[in-house]
VOPAGU-2260 file (C-alpha; in pm, 1 decimal, decimal comma):
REM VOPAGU-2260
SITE   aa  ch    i         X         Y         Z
SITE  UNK   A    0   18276,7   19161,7  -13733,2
SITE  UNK   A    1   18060,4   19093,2  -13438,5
SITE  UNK   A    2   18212,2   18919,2  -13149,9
SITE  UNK   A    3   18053,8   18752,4  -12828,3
SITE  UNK   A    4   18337,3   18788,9  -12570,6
SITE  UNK   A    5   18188,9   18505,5  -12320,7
SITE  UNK   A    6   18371,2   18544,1  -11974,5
SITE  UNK   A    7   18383,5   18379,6  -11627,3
SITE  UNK   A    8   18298,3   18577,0  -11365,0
SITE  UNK   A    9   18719,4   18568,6  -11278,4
SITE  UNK   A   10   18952,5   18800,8  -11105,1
SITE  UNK   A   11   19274,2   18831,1  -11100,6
SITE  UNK   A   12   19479,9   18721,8  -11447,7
SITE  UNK   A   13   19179,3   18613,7  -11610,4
SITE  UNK   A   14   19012,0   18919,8  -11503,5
SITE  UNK   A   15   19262,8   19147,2  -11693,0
SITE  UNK   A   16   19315,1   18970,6  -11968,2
SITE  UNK   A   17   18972,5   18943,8  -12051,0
SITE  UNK   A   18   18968,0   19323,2  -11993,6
SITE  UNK   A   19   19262,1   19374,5  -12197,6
SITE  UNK   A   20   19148,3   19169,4  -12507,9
SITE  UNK   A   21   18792,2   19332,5  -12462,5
SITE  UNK   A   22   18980,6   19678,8  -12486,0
SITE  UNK   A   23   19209,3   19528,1  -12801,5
SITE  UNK   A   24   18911,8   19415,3  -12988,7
SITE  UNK   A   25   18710,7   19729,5  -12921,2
SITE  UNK   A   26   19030,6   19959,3  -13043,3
SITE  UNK   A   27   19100,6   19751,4  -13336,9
SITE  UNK   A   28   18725,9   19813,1  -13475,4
SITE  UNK   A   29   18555,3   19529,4  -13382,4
SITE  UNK   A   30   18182,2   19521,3  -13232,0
SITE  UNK   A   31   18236,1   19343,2  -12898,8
SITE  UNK   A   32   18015,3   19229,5  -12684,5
SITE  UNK   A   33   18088,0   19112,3  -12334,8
SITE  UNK   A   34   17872,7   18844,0  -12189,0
SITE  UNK   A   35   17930,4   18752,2  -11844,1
SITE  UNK   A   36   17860,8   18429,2  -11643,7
SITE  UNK   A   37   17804,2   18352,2  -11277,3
SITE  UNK   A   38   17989,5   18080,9  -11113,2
SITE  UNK   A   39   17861,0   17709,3  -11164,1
SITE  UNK   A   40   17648,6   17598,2  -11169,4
SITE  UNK   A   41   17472,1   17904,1  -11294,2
SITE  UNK   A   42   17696,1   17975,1  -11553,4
SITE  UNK   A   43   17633,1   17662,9  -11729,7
SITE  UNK   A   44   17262,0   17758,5  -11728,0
SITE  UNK   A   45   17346,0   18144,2  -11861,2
SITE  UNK   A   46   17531,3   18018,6  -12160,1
SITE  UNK   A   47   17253,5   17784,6  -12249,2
SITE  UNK   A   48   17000,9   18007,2  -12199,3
SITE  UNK   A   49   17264,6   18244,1  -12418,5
SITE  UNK   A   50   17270,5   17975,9  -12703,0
SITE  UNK   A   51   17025,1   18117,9  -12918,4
SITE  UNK   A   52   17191,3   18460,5  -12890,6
SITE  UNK   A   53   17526,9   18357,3  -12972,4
SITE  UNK   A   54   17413,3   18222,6  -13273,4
SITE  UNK   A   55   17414,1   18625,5  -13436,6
SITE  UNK   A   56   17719,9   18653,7  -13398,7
SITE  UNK   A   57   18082,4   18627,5  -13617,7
SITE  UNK   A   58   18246,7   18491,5  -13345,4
SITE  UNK   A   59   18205,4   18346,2  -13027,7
SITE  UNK   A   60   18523,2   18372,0  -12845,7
SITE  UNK   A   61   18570,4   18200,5  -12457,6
SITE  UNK   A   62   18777,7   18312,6  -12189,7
SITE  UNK   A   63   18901,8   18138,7  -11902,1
SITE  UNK   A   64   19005,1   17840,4  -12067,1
SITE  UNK   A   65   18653,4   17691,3  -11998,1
SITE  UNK   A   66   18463,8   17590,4  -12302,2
SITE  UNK   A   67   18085,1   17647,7  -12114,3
SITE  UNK   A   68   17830,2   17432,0  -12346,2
SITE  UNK   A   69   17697,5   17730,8  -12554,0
SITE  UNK   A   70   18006,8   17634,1  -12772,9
SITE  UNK   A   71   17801,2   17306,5  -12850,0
SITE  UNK   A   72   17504,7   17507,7  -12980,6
SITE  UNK   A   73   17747,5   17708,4  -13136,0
SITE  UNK   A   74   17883,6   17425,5  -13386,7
SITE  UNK   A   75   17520,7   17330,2  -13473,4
SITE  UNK   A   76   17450,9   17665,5  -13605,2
SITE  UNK   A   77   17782,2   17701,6  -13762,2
SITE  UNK   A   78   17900,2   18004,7  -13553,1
SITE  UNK   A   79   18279,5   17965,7  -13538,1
SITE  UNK   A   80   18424,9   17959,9  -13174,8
SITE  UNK   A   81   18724,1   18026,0  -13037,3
SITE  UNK   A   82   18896,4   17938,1  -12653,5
SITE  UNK   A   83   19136,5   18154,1  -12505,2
SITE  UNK   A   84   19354,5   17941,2  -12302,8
SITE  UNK   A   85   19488,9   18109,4  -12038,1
SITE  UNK   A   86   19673,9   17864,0  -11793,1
SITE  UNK   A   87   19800,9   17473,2  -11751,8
SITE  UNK   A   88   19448,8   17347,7  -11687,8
SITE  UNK   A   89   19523,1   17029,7  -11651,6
SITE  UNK   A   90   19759,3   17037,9  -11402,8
SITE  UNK   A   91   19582,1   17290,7  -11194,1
SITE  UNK   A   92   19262,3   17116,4  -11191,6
SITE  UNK   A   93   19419,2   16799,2  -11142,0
SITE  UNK   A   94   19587,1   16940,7  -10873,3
SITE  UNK   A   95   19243,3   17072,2  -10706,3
SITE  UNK   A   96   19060,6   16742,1  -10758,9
SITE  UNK   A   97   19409,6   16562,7  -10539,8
SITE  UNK   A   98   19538,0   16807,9  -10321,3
SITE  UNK   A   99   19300,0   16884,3  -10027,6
SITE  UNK   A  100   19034,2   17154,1  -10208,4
SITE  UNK   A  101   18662,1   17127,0  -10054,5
SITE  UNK   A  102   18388,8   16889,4  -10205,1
SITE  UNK   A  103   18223,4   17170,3  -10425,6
SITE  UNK   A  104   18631,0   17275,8  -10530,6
SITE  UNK   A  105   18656,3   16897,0  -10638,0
SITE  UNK   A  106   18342,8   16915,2  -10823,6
SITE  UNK   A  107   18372,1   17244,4  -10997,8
SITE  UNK   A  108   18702,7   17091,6  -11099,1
SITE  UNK   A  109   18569,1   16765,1  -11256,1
SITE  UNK   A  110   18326,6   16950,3  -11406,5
SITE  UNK   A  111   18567,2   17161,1  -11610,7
SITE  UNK   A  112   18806,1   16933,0  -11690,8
SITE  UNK   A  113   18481,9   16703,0  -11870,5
SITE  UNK   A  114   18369,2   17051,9  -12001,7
SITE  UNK   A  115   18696,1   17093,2  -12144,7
SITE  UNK   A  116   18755,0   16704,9  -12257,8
SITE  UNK   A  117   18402,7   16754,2  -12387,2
SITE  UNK   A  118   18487,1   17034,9  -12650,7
SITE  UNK   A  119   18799,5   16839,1  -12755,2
SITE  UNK   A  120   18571,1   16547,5  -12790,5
SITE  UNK   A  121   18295,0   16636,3  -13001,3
SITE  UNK   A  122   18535,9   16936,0  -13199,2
SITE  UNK   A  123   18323,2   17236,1  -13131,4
SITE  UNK   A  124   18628,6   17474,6  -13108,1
SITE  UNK   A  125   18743,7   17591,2  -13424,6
SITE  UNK   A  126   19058,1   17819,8  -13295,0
SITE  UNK   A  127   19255,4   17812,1  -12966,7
SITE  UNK   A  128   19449,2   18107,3  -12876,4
SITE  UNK   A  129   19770,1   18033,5  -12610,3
SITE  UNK   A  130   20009,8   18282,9  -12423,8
SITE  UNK   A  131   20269,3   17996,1  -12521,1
SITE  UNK   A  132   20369,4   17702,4  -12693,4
SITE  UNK   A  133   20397,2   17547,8  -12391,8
SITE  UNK   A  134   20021,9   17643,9  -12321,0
SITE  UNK   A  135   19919,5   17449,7  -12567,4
SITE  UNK   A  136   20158,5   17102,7  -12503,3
SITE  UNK   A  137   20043,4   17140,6  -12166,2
SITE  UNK   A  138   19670,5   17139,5  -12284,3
SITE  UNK   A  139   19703,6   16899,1  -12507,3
SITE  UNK   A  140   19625,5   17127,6  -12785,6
SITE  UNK   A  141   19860,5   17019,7  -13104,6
SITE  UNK   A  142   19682,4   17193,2  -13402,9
SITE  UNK   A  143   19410,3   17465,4  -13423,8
SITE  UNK   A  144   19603,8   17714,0  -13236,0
SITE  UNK   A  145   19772,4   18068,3  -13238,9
SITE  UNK   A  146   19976,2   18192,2  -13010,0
SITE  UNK   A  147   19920,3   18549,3  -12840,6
SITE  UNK   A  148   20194,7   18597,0  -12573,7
SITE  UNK   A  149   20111,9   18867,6  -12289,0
SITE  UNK   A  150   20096,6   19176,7  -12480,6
SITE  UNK   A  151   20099,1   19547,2  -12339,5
SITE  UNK   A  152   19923,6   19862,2  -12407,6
SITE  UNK   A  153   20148,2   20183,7  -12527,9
SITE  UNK   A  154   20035,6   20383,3  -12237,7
SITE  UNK   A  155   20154,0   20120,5  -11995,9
SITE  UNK   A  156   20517,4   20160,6  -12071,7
SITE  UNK   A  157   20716,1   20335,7  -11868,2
SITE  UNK   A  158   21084,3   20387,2  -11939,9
SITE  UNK   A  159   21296,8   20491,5  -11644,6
SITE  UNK   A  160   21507,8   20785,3  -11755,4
SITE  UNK   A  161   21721,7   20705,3  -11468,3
SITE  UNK   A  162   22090,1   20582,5  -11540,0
SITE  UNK   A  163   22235,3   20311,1  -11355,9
SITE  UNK   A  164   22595,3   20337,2  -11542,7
SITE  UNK   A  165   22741,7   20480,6  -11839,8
SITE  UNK   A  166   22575,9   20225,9  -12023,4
SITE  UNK   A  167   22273,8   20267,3  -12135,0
SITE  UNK   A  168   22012,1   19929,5  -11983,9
SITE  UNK   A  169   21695,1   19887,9  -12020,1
SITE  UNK   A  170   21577,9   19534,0  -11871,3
SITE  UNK   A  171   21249,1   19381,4  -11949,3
SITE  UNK   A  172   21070,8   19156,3  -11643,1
SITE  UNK   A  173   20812,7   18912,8  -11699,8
SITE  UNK   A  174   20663,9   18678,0  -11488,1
SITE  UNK   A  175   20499,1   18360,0  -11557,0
SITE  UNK   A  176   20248,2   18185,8  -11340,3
SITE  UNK   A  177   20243,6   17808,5  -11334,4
SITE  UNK   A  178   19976,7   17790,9  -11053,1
SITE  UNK   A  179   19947,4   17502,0  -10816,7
SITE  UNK   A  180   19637,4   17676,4  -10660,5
SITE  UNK   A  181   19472,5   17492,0  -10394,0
SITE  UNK   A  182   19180,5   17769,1  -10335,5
SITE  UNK   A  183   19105,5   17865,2  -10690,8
SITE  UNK   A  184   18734,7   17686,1  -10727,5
SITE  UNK   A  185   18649,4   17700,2  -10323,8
């Protein structure tokens, strides 16, 4: 299978997930490969311009939770794509367009949430993928999902050998973002 892995050009949890699922993909077999986009509005001209292309592939699979419009082109040539949600977009955009972020913030925010409301819309993604169940409520997403919780790679577990007690412990932490991020589109 040949996959387009279309990505934002993010950091942080985006970033490496992105760089994890890339690294998944790639182990499990599959021909990946990674297209980047610039930030908007140039990315919205990349993944047209990238239209054409993605139309080789299996699968065209979005990260970021950002359906960029290639995914329309996508549909009309019957390449099956998929959106990788990765946070509670609504409320965090929401929250950017109401709560003090610059002008081109506030834009870059409308524009994704119609992006988004745009895919949902005209049903150009065939297969969400969530961290959560409560990913997808929050998105609005009720059918046409999977779930794919935060996974780790085997060489990124480390098991303390040291004992607190007699008992034997071994405690798992997670942590789960639910971002009210003022500066994330500035």
């Amino acid at each position: 299978m040949h996959i387009a892995l279309v990505s934002p050009s993010a950091v942080g949890g985006v970033a490496t997930t992105q760089n994890k699922l890339y690294r998944g993909l790639v182990g499990e077999g599959f021909h990946v490969d990674l297209i980047k986009l610039r930030s908007l509005p140039y990315a919205v001209v990349d993944n047209f311009l990238n239209g054409k292309r993605l139309a080789k592939y299996d699968l065209v699979l979005y990260t970021g939770s950002i359906p960029w419009p290639g995914h329309i082109l996508a549909k009309l040539t019957s390449t099956p794509t998929a959106l990788f949600m990765h946070g509670f977009l609504y409320h965090e955009l929401f929250y950017v367009l109401f709560h003090g972020a610059s002008p081109r913030g506030r834009l870059s925010a409308a524009a994704f949430i119609t992006l988004f409301q745009a895919s949902k819309y005209f049903n150009t993604i065939n297969l969400y993928i969530c961290r959560s169940l409560t990913t997808c409520e929050s998105n609005k997403i009720s059918k046409g999902f999977v779930l794919l919780p935060h996974w780790v790679f085997p060489e990124e577990v480390r098991i303390s050998t040291r004992r607190t007690s007699d008992d034997d412990i071994i405690r798992v932490v997670t942590y789960i973002s639910y971002a009210e991020s003022l500066d994330c589109l500035t």
